[in-house]
N, CA, C and O of each residue as an XYZ file, in Angstrom:
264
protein
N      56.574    112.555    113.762
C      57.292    112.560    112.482
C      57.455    111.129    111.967
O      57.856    110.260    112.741
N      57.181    110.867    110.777
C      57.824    109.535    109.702
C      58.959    109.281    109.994
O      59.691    110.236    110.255
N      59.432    108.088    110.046
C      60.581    107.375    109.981
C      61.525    108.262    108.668
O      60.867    108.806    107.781
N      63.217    108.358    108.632
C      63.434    108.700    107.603
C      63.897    106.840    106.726
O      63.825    105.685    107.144
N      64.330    107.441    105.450
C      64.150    106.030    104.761
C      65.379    105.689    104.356
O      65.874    106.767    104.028
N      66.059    104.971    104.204
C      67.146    104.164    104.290
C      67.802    104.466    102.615
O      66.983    103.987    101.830
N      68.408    104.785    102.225
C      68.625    104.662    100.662
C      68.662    103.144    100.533
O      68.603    102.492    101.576
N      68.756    102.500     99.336
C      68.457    100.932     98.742
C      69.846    100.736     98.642
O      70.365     99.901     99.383
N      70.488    101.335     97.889
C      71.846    101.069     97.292
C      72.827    101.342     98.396
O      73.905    100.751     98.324
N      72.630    102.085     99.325
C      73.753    102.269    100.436
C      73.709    100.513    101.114
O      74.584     99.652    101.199
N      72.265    100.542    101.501
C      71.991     99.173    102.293
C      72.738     98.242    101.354
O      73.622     97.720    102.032
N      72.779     97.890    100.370
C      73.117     96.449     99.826
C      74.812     97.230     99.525
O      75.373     96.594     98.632
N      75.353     97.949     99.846
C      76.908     98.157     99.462
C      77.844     98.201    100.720
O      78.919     97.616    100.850
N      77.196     99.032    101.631
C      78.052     99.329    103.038
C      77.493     99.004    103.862
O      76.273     98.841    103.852
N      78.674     98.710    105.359
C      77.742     98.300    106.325
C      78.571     99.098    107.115
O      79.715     98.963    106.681
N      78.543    100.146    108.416
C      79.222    100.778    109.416
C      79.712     99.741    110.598
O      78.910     98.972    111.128
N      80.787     99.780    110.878
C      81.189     99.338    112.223
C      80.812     99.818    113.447
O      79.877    100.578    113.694
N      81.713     99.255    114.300
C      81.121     99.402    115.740
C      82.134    100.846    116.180
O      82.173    101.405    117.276
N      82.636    101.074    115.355
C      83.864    102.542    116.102
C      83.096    103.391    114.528
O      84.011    103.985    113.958
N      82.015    103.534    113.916
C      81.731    104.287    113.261
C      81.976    104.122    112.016
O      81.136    104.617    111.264
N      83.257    103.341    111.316
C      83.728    104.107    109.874
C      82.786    102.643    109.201
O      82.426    101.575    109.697
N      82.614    103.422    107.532
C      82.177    102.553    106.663
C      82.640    101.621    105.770
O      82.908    102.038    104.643
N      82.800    100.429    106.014
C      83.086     99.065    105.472
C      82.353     99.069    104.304
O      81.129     99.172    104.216
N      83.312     98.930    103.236
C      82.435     98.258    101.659
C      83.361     97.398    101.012
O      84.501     97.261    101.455
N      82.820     96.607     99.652
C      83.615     96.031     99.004
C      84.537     96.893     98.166
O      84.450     98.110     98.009
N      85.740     95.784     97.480
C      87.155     96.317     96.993
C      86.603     96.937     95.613
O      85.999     96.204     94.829
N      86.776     98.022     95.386
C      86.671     98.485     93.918
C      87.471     97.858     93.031
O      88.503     97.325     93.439
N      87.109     97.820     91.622
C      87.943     97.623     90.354
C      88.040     95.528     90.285
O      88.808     94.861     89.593
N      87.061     95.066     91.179
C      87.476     93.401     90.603
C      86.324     92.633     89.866
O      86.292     91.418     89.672
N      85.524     93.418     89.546
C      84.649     92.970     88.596
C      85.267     92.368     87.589
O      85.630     91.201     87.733
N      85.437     92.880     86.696
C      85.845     92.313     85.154
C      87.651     92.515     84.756
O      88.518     93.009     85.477
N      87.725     92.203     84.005
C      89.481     92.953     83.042
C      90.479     92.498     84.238
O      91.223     93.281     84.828
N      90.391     91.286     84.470
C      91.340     90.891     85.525
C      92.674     90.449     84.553
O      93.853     90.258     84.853
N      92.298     90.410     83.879
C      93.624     89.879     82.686
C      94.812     90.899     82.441
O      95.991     90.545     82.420
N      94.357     92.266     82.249
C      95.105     93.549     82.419
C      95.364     94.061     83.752
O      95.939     95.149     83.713
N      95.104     93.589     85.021
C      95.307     94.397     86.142
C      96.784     92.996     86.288
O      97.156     92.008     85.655
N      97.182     93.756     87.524
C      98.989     93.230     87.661
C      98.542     92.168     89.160
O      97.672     92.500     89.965
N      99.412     90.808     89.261
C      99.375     90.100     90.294
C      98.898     90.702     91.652
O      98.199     90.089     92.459
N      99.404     92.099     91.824
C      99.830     92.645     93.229
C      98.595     93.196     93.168
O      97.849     92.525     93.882
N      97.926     94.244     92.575
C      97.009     94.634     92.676
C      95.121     93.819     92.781
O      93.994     94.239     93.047
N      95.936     92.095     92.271
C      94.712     91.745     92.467
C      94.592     91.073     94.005
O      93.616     91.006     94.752
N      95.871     90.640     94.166
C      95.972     90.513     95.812
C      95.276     91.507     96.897
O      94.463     91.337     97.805
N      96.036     92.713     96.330
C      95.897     93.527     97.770
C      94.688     94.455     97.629
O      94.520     95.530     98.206
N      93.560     93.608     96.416
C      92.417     94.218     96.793
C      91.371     92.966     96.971
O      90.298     92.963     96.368
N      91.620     92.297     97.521
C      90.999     90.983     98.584
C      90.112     91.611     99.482
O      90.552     92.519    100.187
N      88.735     91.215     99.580
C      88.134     90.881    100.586
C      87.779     92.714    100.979
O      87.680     93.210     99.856
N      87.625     93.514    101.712
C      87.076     95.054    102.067
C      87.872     96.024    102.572
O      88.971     95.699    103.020
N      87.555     97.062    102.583
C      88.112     98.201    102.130
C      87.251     99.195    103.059
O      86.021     99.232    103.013
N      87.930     99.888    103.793
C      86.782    101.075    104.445
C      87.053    102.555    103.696
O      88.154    102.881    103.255
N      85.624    103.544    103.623
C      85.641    104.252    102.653
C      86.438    105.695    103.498
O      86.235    106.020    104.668
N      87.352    106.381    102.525
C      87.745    108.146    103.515
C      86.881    108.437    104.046
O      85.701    108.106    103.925
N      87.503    109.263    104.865
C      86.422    110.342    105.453
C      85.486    111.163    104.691
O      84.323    111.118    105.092
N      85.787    112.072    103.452
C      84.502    112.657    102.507
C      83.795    111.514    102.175
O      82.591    111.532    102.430
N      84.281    110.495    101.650
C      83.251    109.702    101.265
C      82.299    108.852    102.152
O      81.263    108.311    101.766
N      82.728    108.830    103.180
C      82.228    108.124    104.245
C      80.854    109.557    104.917
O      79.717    109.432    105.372
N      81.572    110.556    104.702
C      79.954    111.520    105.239
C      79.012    111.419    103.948
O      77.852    111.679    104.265
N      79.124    111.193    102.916
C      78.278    110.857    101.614
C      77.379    110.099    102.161
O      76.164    110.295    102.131
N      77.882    109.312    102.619
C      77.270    107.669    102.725
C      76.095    107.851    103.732
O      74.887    107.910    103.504
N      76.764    107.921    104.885
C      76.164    108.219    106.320
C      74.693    108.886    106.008
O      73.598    108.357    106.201
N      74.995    110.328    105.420
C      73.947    110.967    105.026
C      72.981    110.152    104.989
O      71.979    110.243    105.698
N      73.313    108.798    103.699
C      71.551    108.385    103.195
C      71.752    107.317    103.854
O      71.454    106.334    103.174
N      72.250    106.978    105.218
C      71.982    106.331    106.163
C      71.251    106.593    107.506
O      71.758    105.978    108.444
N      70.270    107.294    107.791
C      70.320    108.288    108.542
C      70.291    107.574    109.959
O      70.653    108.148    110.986
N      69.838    106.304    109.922
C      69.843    105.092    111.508
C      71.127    104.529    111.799
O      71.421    104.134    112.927
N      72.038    104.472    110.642
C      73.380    103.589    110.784
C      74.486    104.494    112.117
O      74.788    105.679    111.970
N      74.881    103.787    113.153
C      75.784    104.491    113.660
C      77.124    104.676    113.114
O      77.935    105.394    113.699
C-alpha cells in the first residue's frame, strides 16, 4: 500500500505532543487589536491546545502524527 498523505494546512498549523493532544496557535490576534480588551490580548499569548472534537478533526488528516 502507498503511504497516506499528510494534509498541507494541518502540517504548517499544528503540531501533536508527546502525551498526544494538539498544540496550535492563539486564535483571534491577527488584526483589530485596537477593539479587543488588554486582558484578552494577554491571555491569548503564545499556544493554545485544541478540544477534544476538534482535536479528532485534525488527527484524521494527520494520519502519522502520534
Amino acid at each position: 500500500m502507498p503511504k497516506m498523505k499528510t494534509k498541507s494546512s494541518c502540517k504548517k498549523r499544528f503540531k501533536v505532543t508527546a502525551t498526544g493532544k494538539v498544540k496550535t496557535g492563539q486564535a483571534g490576534k491577527r488584526h483589530g487589536m485596537i477593539k479587543r480588551t488588554n486582558k484578552f490580548i494577554r491571555t491569548a499569548r503564545g499556544t493554545t491546545m485544541l478540544s477534544a472534537p476538534d482535536e479528532k478533526i485534525v488527527k484524521g488528516m494527520m494520519p502519522y502524527a502520534r
